[in-house]
C-alpha positions as CSV (number, residue, x, y, z in Angstrom):
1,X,22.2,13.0,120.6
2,X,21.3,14.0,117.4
3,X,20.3,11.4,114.7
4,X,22.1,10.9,111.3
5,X,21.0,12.5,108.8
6,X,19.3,9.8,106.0
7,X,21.0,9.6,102.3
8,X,19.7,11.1,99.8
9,X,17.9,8.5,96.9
10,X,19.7,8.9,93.6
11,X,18.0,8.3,90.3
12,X,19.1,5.3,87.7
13,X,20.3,7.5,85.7
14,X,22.3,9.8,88.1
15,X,23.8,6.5,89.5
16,X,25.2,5.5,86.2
17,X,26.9,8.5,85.7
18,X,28.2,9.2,89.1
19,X,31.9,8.8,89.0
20,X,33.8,7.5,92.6
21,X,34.4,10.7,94.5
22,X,36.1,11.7,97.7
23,X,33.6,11.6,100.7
24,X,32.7,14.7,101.6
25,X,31.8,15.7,104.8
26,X,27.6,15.4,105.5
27,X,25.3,18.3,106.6
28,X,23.2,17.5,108.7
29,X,20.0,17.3,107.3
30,X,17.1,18.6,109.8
31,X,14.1,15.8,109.6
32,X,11.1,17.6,107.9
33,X,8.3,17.9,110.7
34,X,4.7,16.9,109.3
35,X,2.5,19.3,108.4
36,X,-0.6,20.2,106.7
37,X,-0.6,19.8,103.0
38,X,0.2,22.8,101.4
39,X,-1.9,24.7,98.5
40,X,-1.6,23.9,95.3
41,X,-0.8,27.7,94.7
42,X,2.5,27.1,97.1
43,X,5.8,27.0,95.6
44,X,7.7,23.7,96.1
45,X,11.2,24.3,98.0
46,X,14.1,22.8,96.6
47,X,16.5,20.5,99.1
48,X,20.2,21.6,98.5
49,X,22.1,19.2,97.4
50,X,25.1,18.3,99.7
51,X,28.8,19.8,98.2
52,X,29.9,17.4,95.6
53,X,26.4,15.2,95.1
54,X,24.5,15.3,92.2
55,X,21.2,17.3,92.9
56,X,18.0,15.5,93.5
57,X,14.5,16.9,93.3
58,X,12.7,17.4,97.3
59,X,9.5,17.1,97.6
60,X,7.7,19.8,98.2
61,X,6.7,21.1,101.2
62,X,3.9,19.7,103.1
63,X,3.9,16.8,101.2
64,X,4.2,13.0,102.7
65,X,8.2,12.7,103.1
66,X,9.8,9.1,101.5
67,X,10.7,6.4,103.6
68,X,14.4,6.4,104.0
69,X,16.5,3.5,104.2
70,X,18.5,2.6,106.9
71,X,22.6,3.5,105.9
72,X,24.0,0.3,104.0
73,X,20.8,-1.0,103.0
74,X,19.6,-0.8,99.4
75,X,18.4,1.4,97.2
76,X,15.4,-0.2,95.1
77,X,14.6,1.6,91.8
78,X,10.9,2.8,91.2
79,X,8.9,0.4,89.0
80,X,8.6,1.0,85.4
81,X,5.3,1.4,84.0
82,X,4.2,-1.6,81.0
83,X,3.9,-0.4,77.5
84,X,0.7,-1.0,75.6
85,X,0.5,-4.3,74.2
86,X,0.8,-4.3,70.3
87,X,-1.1,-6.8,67.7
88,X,1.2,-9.5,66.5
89,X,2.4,-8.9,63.1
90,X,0.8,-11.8,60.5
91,X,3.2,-14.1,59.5
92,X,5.9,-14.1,56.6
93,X,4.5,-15.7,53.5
94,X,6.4,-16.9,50.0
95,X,5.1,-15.5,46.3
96,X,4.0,-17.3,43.6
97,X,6.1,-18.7,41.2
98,X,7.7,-16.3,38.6
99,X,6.0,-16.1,34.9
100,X,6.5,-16.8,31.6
101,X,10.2,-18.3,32.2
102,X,12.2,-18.2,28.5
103,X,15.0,-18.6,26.4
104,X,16.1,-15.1,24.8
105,X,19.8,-16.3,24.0
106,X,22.5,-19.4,23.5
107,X,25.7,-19.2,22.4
108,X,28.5,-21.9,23.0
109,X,29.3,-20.7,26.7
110,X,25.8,-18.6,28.1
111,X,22.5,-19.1,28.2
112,X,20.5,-15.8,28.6
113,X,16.9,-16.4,30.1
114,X,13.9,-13.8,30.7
115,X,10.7,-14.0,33.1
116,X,7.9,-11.8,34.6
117,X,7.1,-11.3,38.4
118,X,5.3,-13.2,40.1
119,X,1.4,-12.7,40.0
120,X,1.0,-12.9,43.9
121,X,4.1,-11.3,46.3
122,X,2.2,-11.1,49.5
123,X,3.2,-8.7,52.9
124,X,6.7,-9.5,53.0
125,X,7.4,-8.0,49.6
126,X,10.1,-9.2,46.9
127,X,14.0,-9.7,47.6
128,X,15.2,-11.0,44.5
129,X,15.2,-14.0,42.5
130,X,18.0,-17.4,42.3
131,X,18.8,-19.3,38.8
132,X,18.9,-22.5,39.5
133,X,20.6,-25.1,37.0
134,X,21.2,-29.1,36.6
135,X,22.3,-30.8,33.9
136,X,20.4,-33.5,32.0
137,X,20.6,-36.8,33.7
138,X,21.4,-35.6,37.1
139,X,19.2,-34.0,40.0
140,X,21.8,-31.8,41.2
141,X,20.8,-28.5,41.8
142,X,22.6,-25.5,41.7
143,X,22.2,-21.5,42.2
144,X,23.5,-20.1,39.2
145,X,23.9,-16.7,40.9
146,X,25.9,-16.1,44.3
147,X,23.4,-13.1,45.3
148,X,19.8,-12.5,45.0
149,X,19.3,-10.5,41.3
150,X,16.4,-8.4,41.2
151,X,16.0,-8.2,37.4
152,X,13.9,-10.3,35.4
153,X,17.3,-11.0,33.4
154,X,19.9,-13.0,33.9
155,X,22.7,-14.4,31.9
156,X,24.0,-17.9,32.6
157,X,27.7,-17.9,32.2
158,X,30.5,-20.1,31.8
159,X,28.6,-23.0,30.8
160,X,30.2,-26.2,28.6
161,X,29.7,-26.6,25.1
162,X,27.1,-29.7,24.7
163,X,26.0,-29.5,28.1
164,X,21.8,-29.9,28.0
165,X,20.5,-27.9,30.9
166,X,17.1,-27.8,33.3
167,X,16.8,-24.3,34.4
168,X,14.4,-23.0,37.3
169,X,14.0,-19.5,38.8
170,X,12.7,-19.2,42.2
171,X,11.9,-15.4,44.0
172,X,12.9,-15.1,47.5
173,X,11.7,-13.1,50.4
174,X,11.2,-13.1,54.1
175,X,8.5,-16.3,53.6
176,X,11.1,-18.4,52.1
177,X,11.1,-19.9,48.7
178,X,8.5,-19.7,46.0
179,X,7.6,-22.5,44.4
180,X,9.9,-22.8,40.7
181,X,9.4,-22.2,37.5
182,X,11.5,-24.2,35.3
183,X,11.6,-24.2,31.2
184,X,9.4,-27.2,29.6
185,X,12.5,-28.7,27.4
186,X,16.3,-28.8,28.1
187,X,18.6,-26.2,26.7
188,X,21.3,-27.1,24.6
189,X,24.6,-24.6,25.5
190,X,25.4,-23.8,21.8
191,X,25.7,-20.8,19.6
192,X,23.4,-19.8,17.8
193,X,24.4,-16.4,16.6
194,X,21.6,-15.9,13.9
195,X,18.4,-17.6,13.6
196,X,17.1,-19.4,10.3
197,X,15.8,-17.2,7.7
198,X,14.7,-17.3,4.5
199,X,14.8,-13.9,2.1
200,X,12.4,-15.1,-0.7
201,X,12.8,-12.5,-3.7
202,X,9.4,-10.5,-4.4
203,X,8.9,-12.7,-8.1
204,X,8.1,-15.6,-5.6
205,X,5.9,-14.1,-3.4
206,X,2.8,-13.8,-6.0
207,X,2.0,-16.9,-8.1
208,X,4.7,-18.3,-10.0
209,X,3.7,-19.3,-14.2
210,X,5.7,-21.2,-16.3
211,X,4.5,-22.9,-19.8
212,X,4.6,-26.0,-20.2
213,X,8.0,-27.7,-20.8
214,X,9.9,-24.3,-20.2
215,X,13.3,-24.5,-17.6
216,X,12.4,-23.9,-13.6
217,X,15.8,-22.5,-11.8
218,X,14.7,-20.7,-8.5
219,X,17.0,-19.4,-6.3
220,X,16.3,-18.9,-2.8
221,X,18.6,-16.9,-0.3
222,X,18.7,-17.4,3.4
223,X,20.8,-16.9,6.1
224,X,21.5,-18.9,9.8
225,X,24.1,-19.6,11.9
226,X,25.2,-22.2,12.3
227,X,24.6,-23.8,9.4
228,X,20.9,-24.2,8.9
229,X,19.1,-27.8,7.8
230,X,17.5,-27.3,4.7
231,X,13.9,-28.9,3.7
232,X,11.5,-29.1,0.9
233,X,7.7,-30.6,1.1
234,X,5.1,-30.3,-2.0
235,X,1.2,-29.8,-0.8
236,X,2.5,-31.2,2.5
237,X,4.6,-34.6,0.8
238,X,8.0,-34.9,0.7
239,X,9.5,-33.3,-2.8
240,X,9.5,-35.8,-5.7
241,X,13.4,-35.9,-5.9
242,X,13.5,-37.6,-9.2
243,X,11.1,-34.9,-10.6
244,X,12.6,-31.8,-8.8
245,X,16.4,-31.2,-8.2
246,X,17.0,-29.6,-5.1
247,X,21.1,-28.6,-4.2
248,X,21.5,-26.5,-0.9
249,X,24.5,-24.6,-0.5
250,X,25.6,-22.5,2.8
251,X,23.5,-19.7,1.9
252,X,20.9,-20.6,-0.5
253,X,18.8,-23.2,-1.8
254,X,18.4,-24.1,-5.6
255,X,15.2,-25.5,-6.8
256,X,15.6,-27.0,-10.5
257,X,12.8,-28.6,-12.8
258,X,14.6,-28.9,-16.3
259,X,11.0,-29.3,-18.5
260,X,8.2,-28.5,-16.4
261,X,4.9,-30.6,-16.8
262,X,1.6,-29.7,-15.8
263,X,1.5,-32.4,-12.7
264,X,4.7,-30.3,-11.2
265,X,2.1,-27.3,-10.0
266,X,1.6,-27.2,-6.4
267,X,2.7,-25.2,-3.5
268,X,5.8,-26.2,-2.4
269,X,6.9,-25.5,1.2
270,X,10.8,-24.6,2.5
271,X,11.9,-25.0,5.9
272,X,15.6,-23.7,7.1
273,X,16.3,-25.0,10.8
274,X,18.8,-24.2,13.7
275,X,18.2,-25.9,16.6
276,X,14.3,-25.1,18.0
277,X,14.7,-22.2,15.6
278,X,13.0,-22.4,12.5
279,X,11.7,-20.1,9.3
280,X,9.1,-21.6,6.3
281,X,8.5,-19.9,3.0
282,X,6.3,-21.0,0.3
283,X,6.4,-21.3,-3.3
284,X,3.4,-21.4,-5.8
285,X,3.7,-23.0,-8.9
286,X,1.6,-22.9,-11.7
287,X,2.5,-24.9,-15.4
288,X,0.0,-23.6,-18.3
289,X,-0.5,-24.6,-21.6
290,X,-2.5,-23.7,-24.9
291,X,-6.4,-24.3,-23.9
292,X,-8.2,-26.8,-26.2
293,X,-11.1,-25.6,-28.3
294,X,-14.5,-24.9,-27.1
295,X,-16.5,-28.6,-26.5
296,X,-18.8,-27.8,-29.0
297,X,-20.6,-24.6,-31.3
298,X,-23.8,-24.5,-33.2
299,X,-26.1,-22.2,-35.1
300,X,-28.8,-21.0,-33.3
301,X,-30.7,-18.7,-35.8
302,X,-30.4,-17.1,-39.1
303,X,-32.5,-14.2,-40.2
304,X,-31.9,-12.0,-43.1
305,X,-28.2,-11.2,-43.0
306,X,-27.8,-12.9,-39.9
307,X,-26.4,-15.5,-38.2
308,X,-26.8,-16.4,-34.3
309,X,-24.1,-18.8,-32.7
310,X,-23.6,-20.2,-29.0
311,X,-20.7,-22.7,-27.7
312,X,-18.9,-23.8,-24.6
313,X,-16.3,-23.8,-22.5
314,X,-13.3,-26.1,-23.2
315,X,-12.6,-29.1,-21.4
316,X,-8.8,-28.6,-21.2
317,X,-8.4,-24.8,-20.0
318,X,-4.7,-25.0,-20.0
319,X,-4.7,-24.8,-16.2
320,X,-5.2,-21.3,-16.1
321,X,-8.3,-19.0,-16.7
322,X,-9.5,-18.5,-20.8
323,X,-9.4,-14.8,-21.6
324,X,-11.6,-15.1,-25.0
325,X,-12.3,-16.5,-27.6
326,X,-11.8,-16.0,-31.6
327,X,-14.8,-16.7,-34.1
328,X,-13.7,-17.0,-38.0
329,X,-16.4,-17.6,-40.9
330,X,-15.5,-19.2,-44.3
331,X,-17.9,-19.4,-47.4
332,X,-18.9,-23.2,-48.7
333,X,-18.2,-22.0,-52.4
334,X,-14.5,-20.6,-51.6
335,X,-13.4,-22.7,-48.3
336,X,-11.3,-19.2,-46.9
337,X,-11.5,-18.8,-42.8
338,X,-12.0,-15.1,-42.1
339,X,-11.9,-13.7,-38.5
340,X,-15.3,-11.6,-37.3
341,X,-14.7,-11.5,-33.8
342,X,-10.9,-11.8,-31.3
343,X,-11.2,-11.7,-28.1
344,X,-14.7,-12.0,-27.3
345,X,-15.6,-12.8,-24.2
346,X,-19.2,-14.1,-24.3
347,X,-20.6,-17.6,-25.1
348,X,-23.0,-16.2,-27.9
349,X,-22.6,-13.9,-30.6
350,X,-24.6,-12.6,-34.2
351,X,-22.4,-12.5,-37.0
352,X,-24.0,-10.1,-39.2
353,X,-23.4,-8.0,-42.8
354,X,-23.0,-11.6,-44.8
355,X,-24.1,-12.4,-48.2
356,X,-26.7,-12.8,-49.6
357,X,-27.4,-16.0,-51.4
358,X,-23.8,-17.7,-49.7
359,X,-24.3,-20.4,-47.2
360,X,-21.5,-20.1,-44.4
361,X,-19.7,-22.5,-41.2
362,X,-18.3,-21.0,-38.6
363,X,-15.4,-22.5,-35.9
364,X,-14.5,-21.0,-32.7
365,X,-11.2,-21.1,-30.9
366,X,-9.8,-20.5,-27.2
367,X,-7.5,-18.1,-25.6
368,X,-5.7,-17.8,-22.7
369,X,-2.3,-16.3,-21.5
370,X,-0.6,-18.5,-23.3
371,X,-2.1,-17.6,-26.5
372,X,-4.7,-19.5,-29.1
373,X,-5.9,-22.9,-29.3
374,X,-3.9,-24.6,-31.5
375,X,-7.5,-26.7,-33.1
376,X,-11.0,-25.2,-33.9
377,X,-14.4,-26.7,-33.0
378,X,-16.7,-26.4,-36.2
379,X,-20.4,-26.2,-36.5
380,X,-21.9,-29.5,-37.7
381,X,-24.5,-27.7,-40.3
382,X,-24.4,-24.2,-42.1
383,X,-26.1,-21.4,-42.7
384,X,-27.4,-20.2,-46.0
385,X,-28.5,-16.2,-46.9
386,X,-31.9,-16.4,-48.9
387,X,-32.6,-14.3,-51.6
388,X,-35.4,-12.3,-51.2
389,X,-37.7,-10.2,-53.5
390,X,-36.5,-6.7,-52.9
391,X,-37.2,-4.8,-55.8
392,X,-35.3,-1.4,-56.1
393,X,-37.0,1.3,-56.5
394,X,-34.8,4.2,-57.3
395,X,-36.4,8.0,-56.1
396,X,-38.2,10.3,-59.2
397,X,-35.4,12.8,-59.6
398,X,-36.9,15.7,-61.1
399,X,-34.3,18.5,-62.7
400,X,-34.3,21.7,-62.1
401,X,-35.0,23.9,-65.0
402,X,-32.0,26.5,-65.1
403,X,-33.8,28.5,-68.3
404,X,-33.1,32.2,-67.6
405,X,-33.8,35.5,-70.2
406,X,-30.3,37.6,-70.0
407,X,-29.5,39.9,-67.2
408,X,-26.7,42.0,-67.8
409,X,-24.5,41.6,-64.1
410,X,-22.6,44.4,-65.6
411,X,-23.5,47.9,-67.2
412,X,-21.3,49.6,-69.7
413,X,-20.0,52.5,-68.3
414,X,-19.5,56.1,-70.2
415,X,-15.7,56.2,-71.6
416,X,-13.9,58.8,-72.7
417,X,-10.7,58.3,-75.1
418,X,-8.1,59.9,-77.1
419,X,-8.1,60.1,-81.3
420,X,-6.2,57.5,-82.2
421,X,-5.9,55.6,-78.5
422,X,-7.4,51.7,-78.8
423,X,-10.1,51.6,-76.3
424,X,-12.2,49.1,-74.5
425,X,-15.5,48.4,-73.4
426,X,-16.5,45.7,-71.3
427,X,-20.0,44.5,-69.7
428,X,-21.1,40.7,-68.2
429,X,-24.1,38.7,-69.0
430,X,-25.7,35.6,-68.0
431,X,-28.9,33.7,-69.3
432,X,-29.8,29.8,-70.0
433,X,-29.5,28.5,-73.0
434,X,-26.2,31.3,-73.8
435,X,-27.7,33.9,-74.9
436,X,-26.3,35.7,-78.4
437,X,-24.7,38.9,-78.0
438,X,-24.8,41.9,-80.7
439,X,-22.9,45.5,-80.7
440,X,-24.2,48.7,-81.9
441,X,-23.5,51.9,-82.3
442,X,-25.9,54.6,-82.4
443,X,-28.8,51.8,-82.9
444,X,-27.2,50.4,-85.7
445,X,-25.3,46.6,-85.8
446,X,-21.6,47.0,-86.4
447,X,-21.3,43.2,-87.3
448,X,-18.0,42.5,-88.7
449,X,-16.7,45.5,-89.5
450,X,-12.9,45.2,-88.6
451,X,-12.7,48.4,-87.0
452,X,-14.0,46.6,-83.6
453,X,-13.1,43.7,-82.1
454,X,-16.3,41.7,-80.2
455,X,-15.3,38.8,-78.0
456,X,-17.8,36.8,-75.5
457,X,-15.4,34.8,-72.8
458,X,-18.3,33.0,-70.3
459,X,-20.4,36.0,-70.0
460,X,-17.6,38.6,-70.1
461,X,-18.4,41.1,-73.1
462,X,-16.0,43.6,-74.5
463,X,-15.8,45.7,-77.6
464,X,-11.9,47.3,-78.4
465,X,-12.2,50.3,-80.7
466,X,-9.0,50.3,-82.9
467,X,-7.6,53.6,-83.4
468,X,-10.8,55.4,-82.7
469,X,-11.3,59.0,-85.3
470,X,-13.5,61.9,-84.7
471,X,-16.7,60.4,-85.6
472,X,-15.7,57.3,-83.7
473,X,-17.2,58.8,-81.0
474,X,-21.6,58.1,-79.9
475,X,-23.8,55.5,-78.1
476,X,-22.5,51.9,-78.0
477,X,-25.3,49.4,-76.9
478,X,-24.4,45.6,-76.1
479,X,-27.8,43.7,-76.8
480,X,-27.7,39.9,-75.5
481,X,-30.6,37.8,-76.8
482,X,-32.0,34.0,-76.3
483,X,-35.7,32.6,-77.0
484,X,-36.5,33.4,-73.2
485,X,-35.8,37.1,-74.1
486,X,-33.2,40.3,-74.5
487,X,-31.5,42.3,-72.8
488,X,-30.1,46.2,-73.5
489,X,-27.0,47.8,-71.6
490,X,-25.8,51.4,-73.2
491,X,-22.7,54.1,-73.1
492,X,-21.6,57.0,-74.2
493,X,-18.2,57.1,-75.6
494,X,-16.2,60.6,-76.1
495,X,-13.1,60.3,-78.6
496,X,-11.4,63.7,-77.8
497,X,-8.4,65.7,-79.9
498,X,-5.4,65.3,-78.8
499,X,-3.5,68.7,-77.0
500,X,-0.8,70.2,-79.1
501,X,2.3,72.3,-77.8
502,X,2.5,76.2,-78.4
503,X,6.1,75.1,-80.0
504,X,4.6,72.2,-82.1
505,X,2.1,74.5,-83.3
506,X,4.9,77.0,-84.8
């Protein structure tokens, strides 16, 4: 009788998709007879799978057949191979506490607060952070934010007017909790919409000066909300009400001295606060006055026209810094002050060009911004010019000898003239002592004869012919004479018929 033929063994896989199916009729399934091991080169032959089974892979041929189990006993499933063991991973650690936890904003309902990350995060990286709160007096804690934020931001909201508030902010990952960092001082939930802060004009940022018993009215701007509280100190005291009047308004600050004095210099300090919030400015004053005069001045020296002085400083400057002083003379004979030197800086000087045979005092006075000492210091003893023997001697002035013989500058020159034209001629000459000038003609001195008309006019010569006639004409000589000597200048003068008409002659 032949045996029945064994099931076929169905993988894990197989069986879980297999779905409940008719049963089909078996095939008998020869038993595989043993045999040698085949070669590796041999093919392996595939079992067919019985009509409506899933296929299953046969081992190949010549290989050790499976055990197969009895029908209706079960199928065990292969065992699975381990995987490699892997290293535990370390465990979960918390950062470090946020940094540098503050307070950027308040207003009457929010509180906005800033930090850095922490310094240390670890393996387990960074989640986020929770804002805790409690108010002053109590220890109850509570997360001011429902999730995790991961900015270093956060805005507290919906918080009571008044209320004082602890804030901590703790950063969260897979360790847990960090430990907190919470702000040093409460925070008081109230606005605060600009902080304190005081717009000192430029005059007041330099060194303030005022004379003495002049008016101080200083206005000083600032600007706060709310209302700032207002502040005054002098070299770090509290202000002297009853010297300095102080009225604060809602936006400025009045500072009033109504005659300044010299003990009201000083720095003074303003403070404007809101809240922790608070701006300074500061204020120097400085009261001058005339200077007094120098402590003292005395004559050092006098030498021929000279005096030497020295003096020095005054005691009362003015309290502020001399910028000269003036030195005035006066004669002991007349009593008048005269001014030699303004504005001299030095502590000595020579006075110089004085008179001889005067005796002199001198005073000195101070300057400063505010102008001149109103008194004088005056030397205790005087000076007096000596008269020496200077005998003058005036130069040998030796004059110049201006003797000269006449030169003729000018020559007569030949003429030529009409009968009965006037006619001129003229010549120069110059000499020391004036030389005396004579006229001839043809060698002979005309002297006064009417007919001519001599003139001498500083050196200029001239002889005018009157109506000259035919024997007018000849040699006219001009002879100019002194005890140094003569001179001669000659011409020849031509005195010429006058040209008639052909019809005048008929």
């Amino acid at each position: 009788m032949p045996a029945k033929p064994a099931p076929i063994k169905k993988s894990a896989k197989a069986a879980k998709k297999e779905e409940p199916a008719p049963e089909p009729a078996p095939e008998p399934v020869p038993e595989p007879a043993p045999a040698e091991p085949a070669p590796a080169e041999a093919a392996p032959v595939e079992a067919v799978p019985a009509e409506g089974a899933p296929a299953e892979a046969v081992p190949a041929e010549g290989a050790p057949a499976e055990a197969v189990p009895a029908e209706g006993a079960p199928v065990e499933a292969p065992p699975a191979e381990a995987p490699p063991a892997e290293p535990a991973p370390p465990p979960a650690e918390p950062t470090s506490e946020p940094l540098e936890l503050g307070v950027e904003d308040v207003n009457d309902t929010s509180v906005t607060i800033s930090w850095r990350p922490p310094a240390t995060i670890g393996n387990s990286g960074l989640d986020g952070y929770t804002v805790e709160i409690c108010k002053e007096g109590t220890a109850d804690w509570k997360a001011a934010n429902e999730e995790l934020t991961v900015s270093c931001r956060y805005v507290i909201k919906n918080q009571t007017t008044g209320d004082r508030l602890n804030i901590r902010v703790v950063a969260m990952n897979a360790g847990g909790r960090s430990p907190p960092a919470a702000l040093p001082d409460t925070v008081l939930v109230r606005e605060v919409v600009d902080r304190p802060k005081i717009h000192l004009p430029r005059s007041l940022r330099q060194r303030y000066v005022k004379n003495l018993g002049e008016k101080i009215n200083l206005v000083i701007p600032f600007s706060g909300k709310p209302q700032p509280s207002v502040s005054w100190l002098k070299d770090g005291q509290p202000i002297d009400t009853k010297k300095v009047n102080i009225r604060n308004s809602d936006k400025d600050s009045i500072f009033f001295i109504r005659a300044a004095e010299r003990v009201d210099s000083g720095v003074y300090e303003m403070c404007v606060k809101v809240d922790s919030f608070e701006d300074k400015a500061e204020i120097t004053l400085q009261i001058v006055e005339l200077p007094g005069p120098p402590a003292s001045i005395k004559i050092v020296d006098t030498w021929g026209f000279n005096v030497a002085l020295e003096w020095t400083e005054p005691k009362d400057t003015g309290n502020t810094a001399i910028t000269g002083y003036t030195i005035q003379k006066a004669d002991k004979k007349t009593g008048d002050w005269f001014t030699v030197l303004e504005h001299y800086h030095r502590m000595n000087a020579t006075i110089s060009d004085l008179i001889m045979g005067n005796t002199y005092i001198f005073r000195a006075f101070t300057e400063n911004k505010c102008g001149i000492s109103e008194e004088a210091t005056v030397t205790k003893t005087s000076a007096t010019i000596q008269k020496t023997g200077i005998e003058y001697k005036p130069l040998e002035y030796k004059e110049h000898d201006f003797s000269e013989p006449p030169k003729f500058t000018t020559s007569l020159a030949d003429r030529s003239t009409t009968v009965g034209y006037n006619t001129k001629l003229l010549c120069s000459v110059r000499g020391f002592p004036k030389p005396r000038v004579e006229w001839m003609k043809n060698q002979m001195i005309i002297g006064d004869d009417p007919k001519y008309r001599q003139m001498n006019n500083q050196g200029i010569c001239s002889l005018e012919i009157r109506k000259p006639g035919n024997y007018d004409g000849g040699v006219y000589t001009c002879r100019a004479k002194n005890q140094h000597g003569e001179a001669l200048v000659s011409c020849k003068l031509e005195v010429k018929q006058p040209v008639i008409a052909d019809a005048d002659k008929k």
